[in-house]
C-alpha positions as CSV (number, residue, x, y, z in Angstrom):
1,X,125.5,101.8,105.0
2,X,126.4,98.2,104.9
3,X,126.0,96.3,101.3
4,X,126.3,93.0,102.9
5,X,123.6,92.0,105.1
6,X,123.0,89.5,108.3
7,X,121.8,86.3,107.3
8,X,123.4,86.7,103.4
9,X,124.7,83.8,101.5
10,X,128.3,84.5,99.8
11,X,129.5,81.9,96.8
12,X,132.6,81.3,95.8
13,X,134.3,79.8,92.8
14,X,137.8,78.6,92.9
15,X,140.4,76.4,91.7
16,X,143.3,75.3,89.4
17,X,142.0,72.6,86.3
18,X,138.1,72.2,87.9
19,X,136.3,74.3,89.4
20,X,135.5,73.9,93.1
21,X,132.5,75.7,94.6
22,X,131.8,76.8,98.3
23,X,128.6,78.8,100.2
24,X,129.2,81.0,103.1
25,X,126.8,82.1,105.5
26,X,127.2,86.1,106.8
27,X,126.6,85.2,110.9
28,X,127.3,89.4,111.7
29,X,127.7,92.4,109.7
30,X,129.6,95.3,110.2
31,X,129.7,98.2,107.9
32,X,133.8,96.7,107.3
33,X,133.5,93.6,108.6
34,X,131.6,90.5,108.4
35,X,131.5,87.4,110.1
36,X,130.8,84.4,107.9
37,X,130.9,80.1,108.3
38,X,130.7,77.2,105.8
39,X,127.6,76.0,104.4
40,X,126.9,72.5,103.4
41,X,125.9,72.4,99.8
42,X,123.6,70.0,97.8
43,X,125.1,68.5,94.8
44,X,123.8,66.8,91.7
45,X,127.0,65.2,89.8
46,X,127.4,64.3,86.6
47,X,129.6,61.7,87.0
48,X,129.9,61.0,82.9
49,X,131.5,64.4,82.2
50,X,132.7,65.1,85.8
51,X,130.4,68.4,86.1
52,X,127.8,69.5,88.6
53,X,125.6,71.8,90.4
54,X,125.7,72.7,93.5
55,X,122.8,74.8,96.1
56,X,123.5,75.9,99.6
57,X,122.1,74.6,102.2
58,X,120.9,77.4,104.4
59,X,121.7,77.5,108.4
60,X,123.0,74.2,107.5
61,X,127.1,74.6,108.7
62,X,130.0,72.1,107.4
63,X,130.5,70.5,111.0
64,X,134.3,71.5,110.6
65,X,133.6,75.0,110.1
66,X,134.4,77.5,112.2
67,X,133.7,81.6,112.3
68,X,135.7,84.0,110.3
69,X,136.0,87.6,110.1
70,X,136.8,88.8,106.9
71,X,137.1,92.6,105.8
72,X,134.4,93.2,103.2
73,X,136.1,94.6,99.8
74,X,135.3,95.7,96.6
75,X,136.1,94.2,93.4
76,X,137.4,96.0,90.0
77,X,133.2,97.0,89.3
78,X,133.1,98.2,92.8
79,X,130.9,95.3,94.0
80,X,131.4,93.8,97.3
81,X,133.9,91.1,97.7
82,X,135.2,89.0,100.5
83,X,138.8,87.1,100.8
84,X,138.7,84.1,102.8
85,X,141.9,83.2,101.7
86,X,144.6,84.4,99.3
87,X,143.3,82.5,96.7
88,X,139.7,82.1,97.4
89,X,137.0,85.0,97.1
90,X,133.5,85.0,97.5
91,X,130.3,87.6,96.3
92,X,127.0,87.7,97.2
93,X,125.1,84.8,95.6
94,X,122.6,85.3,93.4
95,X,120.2,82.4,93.9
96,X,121.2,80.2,90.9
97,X,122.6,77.0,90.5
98,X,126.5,76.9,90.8
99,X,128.4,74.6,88.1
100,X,131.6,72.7,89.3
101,X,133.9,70.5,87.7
102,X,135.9,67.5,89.4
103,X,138.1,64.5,89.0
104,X,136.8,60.9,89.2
C-alpha cells in the first residue's frame, strides 16, 4: 500500500541560522518510490523581524525545476519521509502555513 499519493504536496524545512522552506509536488508514486518537482511558493515577509510564511503554489513548478526520484523513507515515528538531498528532507504537508526566517 503506498502512504504517499499522486498529486501530494511534500514541505520541507531546512537550513543553518534561518530557516528556509521548500514545497514539492509528488508527479508519480510507487509503493518505494516517488517522483517529485519544485513548487513555487507564496510568501508574505516580514521584513522588520526577517520572518515569514510561506503557501505552495499547486501545479505551479519553479521554472528551474526538474523531476526527481527519491526513495520514500521513514522517519524515527515511522512516518513517511523523503531525502532530496543529504541535508534536506521533506514530509507530507499538512495544509498550514509554513514560517521561515531570512537575512535582509
Amino acid at each position: 500500500m503506498n502512504i504517499i499519493k499522486e498529486g501530494a504536496i511534500l514541505v520541507s524545512k531546512w537550513g543553518y541560522e534561518q530557516t528556509n522552506v521548500d514545497f514539492y509536488q509528488v508527479i508519480k508514486a510507487t509503493s518505494k518510490t516517488v517522483v517529485i518537482r519544485e513548487l513555487q511558493k507564496q510568501k508574505s515577509d516580514n521584513s522588520a523581524n526577517m520572518t515569514g510564511l510561506a503557501v505552495p503554489l499547486r501545479d505551479q513548478f519553479c521554472e528551474k525545476s526538474k523531476e526527481m526520484r527519491r526513495k520514500i523513507d521513514t522517519d524515527w515515528k515511522g512516518f513517511p519521509v523523503i531525502y532530496v538531498s543529504k541535508y534536506e528532507s521533506c514530509q507530507i504537508w499538512d495544509g498550514e502555513l509554513q514560517k521561515y526566517t531570512s537575512y535582509a
